[in-house]
Backbone bond lengths (Angstrom), bond angles and torsions (degrees), N, CA, C in turn:
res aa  C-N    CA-C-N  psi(-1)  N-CA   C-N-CA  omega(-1)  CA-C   N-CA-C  phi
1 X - - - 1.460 - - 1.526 108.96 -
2 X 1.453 121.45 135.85 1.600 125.25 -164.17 1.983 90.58 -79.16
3 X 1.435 80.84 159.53 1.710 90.46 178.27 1.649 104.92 -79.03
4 X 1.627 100.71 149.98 1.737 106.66 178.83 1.644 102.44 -133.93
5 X 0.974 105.40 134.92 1.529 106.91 165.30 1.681 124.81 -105.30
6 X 1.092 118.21 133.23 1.703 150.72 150.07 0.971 123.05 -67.16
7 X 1.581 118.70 105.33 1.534 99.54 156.63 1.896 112.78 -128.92
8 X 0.936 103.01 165.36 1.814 110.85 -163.18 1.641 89.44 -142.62
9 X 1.489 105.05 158.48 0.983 133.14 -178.57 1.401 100.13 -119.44
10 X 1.960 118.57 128.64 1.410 119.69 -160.63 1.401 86.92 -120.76
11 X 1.705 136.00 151.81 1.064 144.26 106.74 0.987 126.36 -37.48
12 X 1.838 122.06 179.34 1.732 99.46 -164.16 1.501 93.23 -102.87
13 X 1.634 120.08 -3.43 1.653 106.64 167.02 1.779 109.93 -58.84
14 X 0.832 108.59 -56.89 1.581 125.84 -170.60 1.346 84.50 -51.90
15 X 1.414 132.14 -78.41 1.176 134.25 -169.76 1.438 133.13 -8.94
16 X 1.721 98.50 -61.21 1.322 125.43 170.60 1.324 124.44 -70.84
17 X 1.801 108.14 -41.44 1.551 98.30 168.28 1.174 135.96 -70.42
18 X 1.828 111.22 -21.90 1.475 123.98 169.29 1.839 109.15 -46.29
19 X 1.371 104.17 -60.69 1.433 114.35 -169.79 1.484 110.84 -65.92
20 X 1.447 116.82 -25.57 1.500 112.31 -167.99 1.570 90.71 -88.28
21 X 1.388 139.20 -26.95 1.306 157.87 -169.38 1.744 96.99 -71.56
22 X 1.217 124.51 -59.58 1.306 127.58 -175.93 1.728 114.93 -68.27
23 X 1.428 106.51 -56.59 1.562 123.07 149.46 1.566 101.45 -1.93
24 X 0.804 103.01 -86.54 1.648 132.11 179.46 1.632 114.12 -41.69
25 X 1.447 127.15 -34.81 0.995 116.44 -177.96 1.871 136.13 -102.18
26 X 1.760 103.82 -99.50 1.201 75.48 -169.15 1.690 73.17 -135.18
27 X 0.965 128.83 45.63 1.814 143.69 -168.69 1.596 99.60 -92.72
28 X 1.238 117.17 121.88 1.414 113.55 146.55 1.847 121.02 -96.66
29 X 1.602 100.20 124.48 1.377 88.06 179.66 1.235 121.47 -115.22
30 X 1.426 110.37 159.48 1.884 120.34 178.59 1.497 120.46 -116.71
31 X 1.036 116.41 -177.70 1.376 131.40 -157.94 2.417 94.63 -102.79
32 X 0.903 110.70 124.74 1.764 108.47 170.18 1.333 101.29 -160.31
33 X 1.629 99.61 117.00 1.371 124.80 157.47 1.120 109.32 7.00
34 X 2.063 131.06 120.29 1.430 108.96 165.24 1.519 129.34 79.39
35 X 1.286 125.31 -18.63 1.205 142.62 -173.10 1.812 105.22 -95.01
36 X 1.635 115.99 165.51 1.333 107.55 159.94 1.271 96.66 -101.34
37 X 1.558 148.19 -30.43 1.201 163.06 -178.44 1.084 124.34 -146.13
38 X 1.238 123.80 151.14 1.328 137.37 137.68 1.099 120.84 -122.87
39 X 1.547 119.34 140.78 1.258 128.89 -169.65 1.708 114.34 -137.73
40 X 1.594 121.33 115.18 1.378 116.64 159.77 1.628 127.21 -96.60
41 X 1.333 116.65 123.32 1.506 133.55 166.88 1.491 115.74 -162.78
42 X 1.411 96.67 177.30 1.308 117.02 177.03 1.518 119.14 25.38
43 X 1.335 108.17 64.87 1.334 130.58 -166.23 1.367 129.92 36.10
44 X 1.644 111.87 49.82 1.114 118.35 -162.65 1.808 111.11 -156.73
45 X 1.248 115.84 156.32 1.784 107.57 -176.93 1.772 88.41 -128.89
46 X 1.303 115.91 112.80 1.421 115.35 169.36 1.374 93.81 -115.51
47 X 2.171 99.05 135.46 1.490 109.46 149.49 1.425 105.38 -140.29
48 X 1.522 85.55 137.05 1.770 104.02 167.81 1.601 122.41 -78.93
49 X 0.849 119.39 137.75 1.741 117.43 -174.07 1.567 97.46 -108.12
50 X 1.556 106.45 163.82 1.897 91.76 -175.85 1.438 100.73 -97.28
51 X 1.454 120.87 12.35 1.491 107.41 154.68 1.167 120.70 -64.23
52 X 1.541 110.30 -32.97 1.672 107.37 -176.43 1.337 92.71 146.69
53 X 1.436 124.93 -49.53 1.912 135.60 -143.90 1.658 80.66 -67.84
54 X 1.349 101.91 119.51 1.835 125.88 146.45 1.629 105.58 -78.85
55 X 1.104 127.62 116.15 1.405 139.81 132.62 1.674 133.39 -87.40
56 X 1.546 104.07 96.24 1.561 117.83 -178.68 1.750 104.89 -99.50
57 X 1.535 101.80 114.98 1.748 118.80 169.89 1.440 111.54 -102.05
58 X 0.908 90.05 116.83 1.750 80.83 171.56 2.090 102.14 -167.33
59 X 1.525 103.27 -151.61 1.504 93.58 173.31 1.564 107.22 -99.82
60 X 1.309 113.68 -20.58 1.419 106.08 166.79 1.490 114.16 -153.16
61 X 2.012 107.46 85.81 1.646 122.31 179.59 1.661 101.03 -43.74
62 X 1.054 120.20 -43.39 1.777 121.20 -162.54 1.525 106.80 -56.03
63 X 1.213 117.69 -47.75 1.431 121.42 -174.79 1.675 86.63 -56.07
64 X 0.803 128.58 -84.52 1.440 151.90 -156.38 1.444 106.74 -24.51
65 X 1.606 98.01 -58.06 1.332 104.34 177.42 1.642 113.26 -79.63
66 X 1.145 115.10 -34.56 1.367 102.95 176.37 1.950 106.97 -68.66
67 X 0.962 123.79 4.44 1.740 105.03 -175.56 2.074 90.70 -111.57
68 X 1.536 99.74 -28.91 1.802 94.34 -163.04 1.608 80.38 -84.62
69 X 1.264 136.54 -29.69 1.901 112.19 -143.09 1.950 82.46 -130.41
70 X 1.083 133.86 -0.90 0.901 124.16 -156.96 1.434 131.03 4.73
71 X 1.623 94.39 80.20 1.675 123.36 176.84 1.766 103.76 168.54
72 X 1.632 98.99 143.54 1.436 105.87 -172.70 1.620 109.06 -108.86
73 X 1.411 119.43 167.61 1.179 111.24 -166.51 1.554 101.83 -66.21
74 X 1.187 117.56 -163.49 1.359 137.04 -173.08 1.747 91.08 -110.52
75 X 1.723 105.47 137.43 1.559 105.10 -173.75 1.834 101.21 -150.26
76 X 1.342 92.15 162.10 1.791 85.62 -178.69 1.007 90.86 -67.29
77 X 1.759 112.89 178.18 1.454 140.38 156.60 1.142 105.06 -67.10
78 X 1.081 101.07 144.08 1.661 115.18 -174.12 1.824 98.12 -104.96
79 X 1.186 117.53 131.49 1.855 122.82 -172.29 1.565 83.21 -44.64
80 X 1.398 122.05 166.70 1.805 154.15 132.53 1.268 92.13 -42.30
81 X 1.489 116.88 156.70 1.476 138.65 -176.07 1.797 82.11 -99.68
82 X 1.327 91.57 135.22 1.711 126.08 172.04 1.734 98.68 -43.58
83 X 1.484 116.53 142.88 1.221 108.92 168.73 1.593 130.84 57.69
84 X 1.423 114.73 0.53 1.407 114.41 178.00 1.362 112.04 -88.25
85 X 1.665 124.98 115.56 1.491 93.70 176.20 0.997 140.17 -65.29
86 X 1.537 156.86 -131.18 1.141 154.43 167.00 1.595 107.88 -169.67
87 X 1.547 116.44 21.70 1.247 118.32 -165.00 1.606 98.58 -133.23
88 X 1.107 135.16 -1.68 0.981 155.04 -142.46 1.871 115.92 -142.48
89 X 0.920 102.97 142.26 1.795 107.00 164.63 1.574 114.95 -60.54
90 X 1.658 118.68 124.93 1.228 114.08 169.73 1.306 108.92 -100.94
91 X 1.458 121.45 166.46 1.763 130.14 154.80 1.604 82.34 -121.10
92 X 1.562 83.86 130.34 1.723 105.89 169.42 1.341 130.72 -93.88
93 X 1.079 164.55 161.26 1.379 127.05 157.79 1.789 115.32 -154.92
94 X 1.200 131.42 151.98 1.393 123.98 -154.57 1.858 104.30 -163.92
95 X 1.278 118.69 173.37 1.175 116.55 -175.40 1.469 108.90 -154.68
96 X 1.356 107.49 149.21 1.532 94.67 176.70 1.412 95.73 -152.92
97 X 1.662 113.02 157.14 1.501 124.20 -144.03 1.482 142.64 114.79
98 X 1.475 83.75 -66.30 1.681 95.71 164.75 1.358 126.04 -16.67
99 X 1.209 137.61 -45.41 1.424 142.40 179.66 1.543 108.63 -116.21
100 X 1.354 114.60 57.57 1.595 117.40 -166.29 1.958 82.49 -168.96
101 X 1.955 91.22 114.37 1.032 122.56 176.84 1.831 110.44 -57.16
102 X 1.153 109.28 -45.33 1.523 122.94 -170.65 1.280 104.57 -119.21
103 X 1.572 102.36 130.82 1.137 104.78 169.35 1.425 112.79 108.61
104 X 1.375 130.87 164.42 1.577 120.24 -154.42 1.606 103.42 -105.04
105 X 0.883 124.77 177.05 1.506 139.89 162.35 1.715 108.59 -96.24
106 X 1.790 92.48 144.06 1.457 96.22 -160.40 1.570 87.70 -129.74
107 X 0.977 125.90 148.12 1.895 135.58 -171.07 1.625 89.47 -140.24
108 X 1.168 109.98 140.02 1.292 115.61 163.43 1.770 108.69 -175.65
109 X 1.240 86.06 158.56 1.926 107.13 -153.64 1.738 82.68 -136.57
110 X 2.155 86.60 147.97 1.809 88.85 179.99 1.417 87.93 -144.12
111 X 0.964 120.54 -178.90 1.591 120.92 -178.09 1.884 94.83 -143.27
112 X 1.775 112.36 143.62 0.954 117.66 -147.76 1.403 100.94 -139.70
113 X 1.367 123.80 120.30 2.067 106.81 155.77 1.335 121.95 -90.76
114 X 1.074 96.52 148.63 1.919 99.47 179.43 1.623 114.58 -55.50
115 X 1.024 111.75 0.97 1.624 91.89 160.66 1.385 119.55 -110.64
116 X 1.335 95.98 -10.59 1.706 101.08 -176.37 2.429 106.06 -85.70
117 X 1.764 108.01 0.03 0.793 110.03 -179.11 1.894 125.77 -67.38
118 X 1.435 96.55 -35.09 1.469 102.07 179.68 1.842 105.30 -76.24
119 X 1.306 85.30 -36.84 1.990 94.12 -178.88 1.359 100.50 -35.45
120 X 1.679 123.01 -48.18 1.418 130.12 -153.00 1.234 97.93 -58.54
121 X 1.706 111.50 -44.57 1.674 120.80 -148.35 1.320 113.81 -70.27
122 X 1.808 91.09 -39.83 2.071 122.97 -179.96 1.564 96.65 -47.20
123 X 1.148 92.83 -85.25 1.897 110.53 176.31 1.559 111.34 -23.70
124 X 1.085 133.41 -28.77 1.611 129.56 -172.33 1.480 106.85 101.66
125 X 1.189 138.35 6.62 1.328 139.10 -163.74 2.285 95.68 -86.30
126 X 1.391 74.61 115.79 1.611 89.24 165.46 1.373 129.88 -153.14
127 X 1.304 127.92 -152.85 1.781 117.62 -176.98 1.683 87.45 -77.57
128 X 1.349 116.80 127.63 1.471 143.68 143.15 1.564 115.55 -13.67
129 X 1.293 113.02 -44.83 1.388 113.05 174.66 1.364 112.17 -54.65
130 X 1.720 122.29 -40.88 1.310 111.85 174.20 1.572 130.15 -101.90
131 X 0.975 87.02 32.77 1.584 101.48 -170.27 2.506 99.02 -108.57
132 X 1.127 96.16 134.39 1.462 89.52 168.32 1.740 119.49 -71.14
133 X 1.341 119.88 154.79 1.400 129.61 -154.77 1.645 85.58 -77.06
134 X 1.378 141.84 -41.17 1.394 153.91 -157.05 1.952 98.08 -75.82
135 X 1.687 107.93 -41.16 1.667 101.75 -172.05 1.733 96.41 -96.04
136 X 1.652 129.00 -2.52 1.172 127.43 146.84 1.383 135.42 -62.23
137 X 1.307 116.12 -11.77 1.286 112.76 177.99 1.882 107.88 -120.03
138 X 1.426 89.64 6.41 1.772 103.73 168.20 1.504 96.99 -95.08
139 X 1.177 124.69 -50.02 1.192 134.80 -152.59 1.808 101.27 -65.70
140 X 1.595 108.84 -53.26 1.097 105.16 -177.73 1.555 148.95 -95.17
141 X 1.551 112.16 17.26 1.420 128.99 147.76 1.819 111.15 -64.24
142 X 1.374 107.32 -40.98 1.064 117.37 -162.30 2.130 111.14 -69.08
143 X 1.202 91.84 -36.31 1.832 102.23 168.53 0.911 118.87 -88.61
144 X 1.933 135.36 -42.60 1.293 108.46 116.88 1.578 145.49 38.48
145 X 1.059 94.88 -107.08 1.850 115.89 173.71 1.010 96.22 -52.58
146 X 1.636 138.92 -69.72 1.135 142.43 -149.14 1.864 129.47 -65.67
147 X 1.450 90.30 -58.64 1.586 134.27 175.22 1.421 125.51 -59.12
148 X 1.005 113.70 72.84 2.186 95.65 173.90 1.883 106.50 -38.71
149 X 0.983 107.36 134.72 1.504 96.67 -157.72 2.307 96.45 -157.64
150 X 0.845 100.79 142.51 1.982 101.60 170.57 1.618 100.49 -116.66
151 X 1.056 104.86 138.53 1.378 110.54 155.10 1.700 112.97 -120.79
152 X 1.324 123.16 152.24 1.478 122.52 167.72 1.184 107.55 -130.27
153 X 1.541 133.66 128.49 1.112 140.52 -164.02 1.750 107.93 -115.49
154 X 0.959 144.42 108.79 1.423 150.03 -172.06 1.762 105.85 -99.73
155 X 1.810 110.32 96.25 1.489 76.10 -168.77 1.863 93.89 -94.85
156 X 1.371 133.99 -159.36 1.310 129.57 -135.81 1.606 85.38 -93.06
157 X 1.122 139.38 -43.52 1.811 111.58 173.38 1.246 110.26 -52.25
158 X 1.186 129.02 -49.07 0.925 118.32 174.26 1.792 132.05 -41.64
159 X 1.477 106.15 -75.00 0.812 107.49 179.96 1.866 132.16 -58.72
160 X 1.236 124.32 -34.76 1.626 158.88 97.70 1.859 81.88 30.11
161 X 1.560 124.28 -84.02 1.381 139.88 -158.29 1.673 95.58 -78.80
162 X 1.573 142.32 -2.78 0.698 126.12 170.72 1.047 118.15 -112.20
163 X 1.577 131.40 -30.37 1.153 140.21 163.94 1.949 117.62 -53.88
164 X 1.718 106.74 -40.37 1.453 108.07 147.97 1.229 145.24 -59.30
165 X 1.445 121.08 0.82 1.388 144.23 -170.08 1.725 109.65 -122.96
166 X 1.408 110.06 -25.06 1.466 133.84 -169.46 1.523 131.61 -104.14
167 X 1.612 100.61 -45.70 1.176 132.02 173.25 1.336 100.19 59.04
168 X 1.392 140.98 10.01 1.480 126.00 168.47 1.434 87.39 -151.70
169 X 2.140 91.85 154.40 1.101 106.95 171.89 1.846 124.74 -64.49
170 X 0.987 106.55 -37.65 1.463 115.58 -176.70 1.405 134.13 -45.10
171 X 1.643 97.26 -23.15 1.193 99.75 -149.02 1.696 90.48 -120.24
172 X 1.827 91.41 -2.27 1.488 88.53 174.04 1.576 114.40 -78.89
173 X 1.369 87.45 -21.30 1.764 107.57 -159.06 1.924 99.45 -80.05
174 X 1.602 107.26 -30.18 1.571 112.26 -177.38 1.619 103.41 -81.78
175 X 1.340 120.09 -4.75 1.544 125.22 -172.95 1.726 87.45 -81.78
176 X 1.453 113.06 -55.70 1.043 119.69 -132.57 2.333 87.88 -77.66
177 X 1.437 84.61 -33.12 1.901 85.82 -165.29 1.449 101.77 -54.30
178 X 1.480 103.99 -52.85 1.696 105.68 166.32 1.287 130.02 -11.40
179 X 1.589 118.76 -61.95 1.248 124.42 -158.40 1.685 86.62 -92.40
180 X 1.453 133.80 -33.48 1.549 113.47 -142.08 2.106 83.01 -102.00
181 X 0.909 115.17 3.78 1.807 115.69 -167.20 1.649 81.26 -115.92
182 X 1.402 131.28 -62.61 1.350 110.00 169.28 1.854 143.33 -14.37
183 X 1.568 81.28 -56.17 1.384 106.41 171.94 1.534 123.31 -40.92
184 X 1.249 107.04 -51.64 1.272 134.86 -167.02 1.399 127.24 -76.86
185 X 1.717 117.98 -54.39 1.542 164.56 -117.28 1.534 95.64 -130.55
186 X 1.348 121.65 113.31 1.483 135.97 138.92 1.636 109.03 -85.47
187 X 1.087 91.72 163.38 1.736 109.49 179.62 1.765 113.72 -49.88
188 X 0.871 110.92 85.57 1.534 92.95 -179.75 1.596 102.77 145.07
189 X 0.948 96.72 -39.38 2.230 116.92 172.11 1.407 92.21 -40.62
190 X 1.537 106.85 133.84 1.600 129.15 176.25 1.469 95.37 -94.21
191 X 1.823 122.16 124.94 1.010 106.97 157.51 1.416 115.47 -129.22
192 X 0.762 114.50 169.16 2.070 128.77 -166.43 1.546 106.46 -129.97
193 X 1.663 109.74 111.24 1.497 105.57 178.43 1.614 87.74 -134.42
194 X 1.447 92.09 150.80 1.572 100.30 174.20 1.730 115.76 -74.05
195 X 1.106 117.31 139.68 1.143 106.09 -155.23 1.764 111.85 -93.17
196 X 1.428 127.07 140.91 1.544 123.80 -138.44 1.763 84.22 -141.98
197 X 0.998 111.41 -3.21 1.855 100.96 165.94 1.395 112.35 -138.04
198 X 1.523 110.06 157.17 1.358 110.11 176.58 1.344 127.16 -49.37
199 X 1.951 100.94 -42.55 1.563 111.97 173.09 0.950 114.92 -86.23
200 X 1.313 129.95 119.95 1.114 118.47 -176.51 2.157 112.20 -75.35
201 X 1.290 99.37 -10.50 1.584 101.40 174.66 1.877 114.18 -80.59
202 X 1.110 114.55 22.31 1.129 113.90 150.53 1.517 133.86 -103.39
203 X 1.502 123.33 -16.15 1.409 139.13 126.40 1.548 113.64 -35.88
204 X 1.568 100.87 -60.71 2.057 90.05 -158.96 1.326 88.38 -80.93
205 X 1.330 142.56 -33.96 1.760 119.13 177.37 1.833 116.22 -54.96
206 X 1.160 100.82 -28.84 1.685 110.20 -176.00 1.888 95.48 -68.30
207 X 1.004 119.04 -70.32 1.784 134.07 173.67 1.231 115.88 -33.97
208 X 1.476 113.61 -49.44 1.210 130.73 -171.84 1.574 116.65 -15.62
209 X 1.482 108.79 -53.42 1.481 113.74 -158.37 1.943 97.77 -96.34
210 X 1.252 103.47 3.18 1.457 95.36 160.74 1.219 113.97 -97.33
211 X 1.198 147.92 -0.73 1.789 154.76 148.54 1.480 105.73 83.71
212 X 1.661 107.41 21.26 1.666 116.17 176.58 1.811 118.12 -61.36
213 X 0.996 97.21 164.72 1.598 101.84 154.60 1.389 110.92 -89.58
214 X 1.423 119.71 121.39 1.631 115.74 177.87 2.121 93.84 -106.00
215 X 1.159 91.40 148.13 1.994 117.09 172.79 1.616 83.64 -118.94
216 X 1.370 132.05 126.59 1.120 134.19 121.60 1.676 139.81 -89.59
217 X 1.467 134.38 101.06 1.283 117.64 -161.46 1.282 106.06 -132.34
218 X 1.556 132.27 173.73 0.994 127.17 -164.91 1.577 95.07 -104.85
219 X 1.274 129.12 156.03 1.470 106.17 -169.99 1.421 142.24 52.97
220 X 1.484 81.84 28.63 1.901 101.34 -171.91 1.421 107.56 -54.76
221 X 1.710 110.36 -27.37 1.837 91.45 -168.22 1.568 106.81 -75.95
222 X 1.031 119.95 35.62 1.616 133.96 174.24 1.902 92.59 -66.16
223 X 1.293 109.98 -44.33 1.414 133.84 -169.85 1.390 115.72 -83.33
224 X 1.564 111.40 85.14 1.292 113.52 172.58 1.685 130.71 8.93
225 X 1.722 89.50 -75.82 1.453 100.55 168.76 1.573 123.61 -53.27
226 X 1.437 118.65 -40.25 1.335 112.70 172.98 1.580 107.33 -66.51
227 X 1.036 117.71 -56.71 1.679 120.71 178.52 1.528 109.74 -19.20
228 X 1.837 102.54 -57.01 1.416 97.84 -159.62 1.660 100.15 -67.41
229 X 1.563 109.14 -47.45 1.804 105.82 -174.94 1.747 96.28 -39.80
230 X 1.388 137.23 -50.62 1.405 119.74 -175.90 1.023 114.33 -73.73
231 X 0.913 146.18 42.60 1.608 152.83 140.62 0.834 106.12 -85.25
232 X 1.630 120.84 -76.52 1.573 142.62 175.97 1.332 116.53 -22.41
233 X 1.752 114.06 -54.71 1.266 102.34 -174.33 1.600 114.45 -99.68
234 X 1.821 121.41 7.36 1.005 132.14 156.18 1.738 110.46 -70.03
235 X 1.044 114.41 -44.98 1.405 105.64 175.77 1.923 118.58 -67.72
236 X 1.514 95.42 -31.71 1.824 97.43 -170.77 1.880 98.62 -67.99
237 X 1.598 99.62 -32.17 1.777 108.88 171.72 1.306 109.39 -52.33
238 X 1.225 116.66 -61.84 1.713 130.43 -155.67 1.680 97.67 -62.89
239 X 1.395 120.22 -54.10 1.310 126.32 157.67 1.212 136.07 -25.62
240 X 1.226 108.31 -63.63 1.584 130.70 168.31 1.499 110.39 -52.15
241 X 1.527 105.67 -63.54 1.874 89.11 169.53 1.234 129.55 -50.44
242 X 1.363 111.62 -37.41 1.926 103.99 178.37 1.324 91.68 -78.73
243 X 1.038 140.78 -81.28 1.465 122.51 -160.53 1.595 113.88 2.05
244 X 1.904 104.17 -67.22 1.340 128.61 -156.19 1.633 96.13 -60.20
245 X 1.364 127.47 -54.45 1.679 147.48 -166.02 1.229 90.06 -67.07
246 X 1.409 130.21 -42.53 1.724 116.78 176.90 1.483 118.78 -52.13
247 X 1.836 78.88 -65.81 1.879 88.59 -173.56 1.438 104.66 -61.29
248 X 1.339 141.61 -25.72 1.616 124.50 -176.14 1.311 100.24 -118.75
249 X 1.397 136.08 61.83 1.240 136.22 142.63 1.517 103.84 43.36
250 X 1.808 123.52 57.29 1.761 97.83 176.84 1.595 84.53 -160.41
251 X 1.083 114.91 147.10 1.646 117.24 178.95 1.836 99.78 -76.64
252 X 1.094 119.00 129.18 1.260 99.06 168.11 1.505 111.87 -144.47
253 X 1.640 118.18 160.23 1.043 131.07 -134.89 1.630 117.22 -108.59
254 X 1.241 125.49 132.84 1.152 100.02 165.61 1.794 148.20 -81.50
255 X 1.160 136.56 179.06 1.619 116.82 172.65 1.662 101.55 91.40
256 X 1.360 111.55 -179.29 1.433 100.98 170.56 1.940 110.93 -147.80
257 X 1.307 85.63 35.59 1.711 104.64 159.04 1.990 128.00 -77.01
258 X 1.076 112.92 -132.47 1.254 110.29 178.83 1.439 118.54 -77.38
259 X 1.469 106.79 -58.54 1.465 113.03 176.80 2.016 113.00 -57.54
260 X 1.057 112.96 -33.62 1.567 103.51 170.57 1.576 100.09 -75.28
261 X 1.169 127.50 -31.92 1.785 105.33 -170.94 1.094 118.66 -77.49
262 X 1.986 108.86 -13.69 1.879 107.89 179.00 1.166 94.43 -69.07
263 X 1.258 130.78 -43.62 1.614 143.72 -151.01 1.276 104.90 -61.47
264 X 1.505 110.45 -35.52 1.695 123.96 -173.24 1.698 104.46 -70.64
265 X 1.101 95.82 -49.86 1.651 128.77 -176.15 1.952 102.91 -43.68
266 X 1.407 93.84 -63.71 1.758 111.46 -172.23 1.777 96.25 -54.22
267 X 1.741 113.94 -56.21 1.317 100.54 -156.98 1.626 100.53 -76.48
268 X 1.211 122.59 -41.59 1.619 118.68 170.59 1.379 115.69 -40.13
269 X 1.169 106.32 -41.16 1.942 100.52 179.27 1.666 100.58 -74.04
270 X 1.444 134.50 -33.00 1.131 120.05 -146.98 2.341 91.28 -97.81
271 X 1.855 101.91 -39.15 1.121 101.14 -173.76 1.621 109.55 -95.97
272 X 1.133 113.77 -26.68 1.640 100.41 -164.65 1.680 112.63 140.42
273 X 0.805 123.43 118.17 1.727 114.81 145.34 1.922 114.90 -7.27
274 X 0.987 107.03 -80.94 1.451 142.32 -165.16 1.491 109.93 -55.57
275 X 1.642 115.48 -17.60 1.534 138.26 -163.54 1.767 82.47 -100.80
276 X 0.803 137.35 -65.75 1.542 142.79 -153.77 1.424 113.21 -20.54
277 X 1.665 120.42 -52.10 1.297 131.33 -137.71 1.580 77.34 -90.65
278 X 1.351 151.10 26.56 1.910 154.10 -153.40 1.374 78.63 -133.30
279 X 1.383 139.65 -41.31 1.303 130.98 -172.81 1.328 144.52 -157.86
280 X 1.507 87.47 33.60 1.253 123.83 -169.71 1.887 126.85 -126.44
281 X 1.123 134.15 123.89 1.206 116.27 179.70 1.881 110.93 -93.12
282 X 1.575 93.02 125.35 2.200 80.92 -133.42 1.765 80.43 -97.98
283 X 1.366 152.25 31.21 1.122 131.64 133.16 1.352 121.11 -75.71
284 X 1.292 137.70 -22.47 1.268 133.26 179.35 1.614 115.08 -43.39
285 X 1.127 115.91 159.75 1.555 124.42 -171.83 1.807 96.15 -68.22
286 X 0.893 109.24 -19.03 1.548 103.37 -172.56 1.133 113.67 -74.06
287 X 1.566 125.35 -20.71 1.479 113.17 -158.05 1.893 85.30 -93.48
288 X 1.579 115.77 -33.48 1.435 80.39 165.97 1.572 142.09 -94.22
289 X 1.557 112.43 34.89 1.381 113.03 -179.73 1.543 77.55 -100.12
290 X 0.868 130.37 -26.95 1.835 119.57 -179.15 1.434 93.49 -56.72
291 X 1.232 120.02 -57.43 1.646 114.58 -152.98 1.524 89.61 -70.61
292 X 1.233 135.70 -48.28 1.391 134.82 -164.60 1.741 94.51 -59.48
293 X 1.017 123.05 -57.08 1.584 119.11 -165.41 1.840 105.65 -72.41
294 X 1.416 115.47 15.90 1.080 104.48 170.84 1.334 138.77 120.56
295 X 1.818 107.22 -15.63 1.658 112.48 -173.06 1.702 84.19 86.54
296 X 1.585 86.04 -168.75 1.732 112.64 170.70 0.926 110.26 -38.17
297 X 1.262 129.86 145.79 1.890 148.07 163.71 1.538 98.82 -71.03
């Protein structure tokens, strides 16, 4: 993914909590001209200037800032997806996980009326990535209640037994839209999913036998309705990991960088090798730098 830059303008509350926030983590920082800090981690280069201006580089500043400052920069509008109506009922649909070592994959589909579409936008409802993990689990009781909505939750046996039966992600993810857009979707129902494979005819063969209208786009949660499904299945995600960290006594992490491989690291030393595939999605490259570094510590 190409590098993007962020920049925000901090007060000196923000200021202080950013730095006491990084302080804290897994940031190494340096010394740059003019700056109060600079700091590199978690796939990201933040520096503060003592005017205030935060500059976050990385492959995706927004996450970053939405989890450390909870709030994202200010960005154009991005056009409406081609052909979607806006006069009409949508089913949205989105996923989150997929690129997260620990922890399950979450699919979820919402169904939408055109007047309740701007409500989404009013309300703060957008793609999950920029939203903080704390106003995600506010956010999503609340659509929930509201929303006829499916979620499908895959936790790692599961999913683990499908990816061995499947051998690709895609088609785990077109199994899964099936059942949670089914739910929802009569013959004729427009639906809008962000689009998660190159072909996009491995989605409409999965749909097929529901006789929907499929939108596939890249950046679908541009679309209200998709937005809210990424909440949905950001929250059924966010869920799913504590669940797992409860029941096995281990903090664990999301993503599948450093902080998810200690995480891998902690429960392997505490459960086993053999425990992993309970909460783990065990093709990722990580499960064999575990085996390379040794099994258990």
């Amino acid at each position: 993914m190409p590098q993007q830059t962020a920049v925000l303008k901090l007060d000196a509350s923000e200021r202080e909590r950013l730095e006491a926030a990084l302080q804290g983590g897994i940031f190494e920082f340096r010394s740059v001209p003019h700056a109060v800090f600079s700091a590199k981690g978690d796939g990201v280069v933040v520096t503060l200037y003592r005017s205030g201006k935060l500059v976050v580089q990385g492959a995706d500043p927004t996450a970053f800032t939405a989890r450390y400052l909870d709030r994202v920069p200010e960005e154009k509008r991005e056009e409406p997806i081609a052909g979607v109506p806006t006069d009409r009922e949508l089913i949205g649909g989105d996923e989150s996980g997929k690129g997260d070592f620990i922890g399950p994959l979450a699919v979820a589909a919402i169904r939408v009326a055109p007047r309740d579409l701007a409500r989404l936008t009013e309300g703060g409802v957008m793609d999950s990535k920029k939203i903080s993990d704390k106003k995600i689990l506010q956010m999503g009781p609340a659509l929930r209640a509201y929303f006829p909505h499916a979620v499908e939750v895959l936790e790692p046996p599961e999913y683990n037994a499908a990816h061995a039966r499947l051998r690709n992600v895609n088609l785990i993810l077109a199994e899964a839209y099936e059942r949670v857009v089914g739910e929802l979707a009569e013959p004729g129902s427009t639906v809008v999913i962000d689009q998660f494979a190159r072909d996009k005819a491995v989605l409409n063969r999965a749909l097929a036998p529901l006789k929907v209208e499929l939108f596939q786009a890249h950046r679908a949660e541009r679309n209200p309705a998709v937005a809210a499904a990424s909440v949905l299945a950001r929250e059924a995600f966010l869920l799913g990991l504590a669940r797992l960290g409860e029941e096995f006594g281990v903090d664990l992490d999301k993503g599948a960088g450093d902080p998810a491989q200690a995480a891998a690291r902690r429960f392997v030393d505490l459960h086993g090798m053999e425990q992993l595939p309970r909460v783990a999605k065990v093709h990722f490259a990580n499960t064999q730098k575990l085996t390379r570094d040794g099994g258990p510590g």
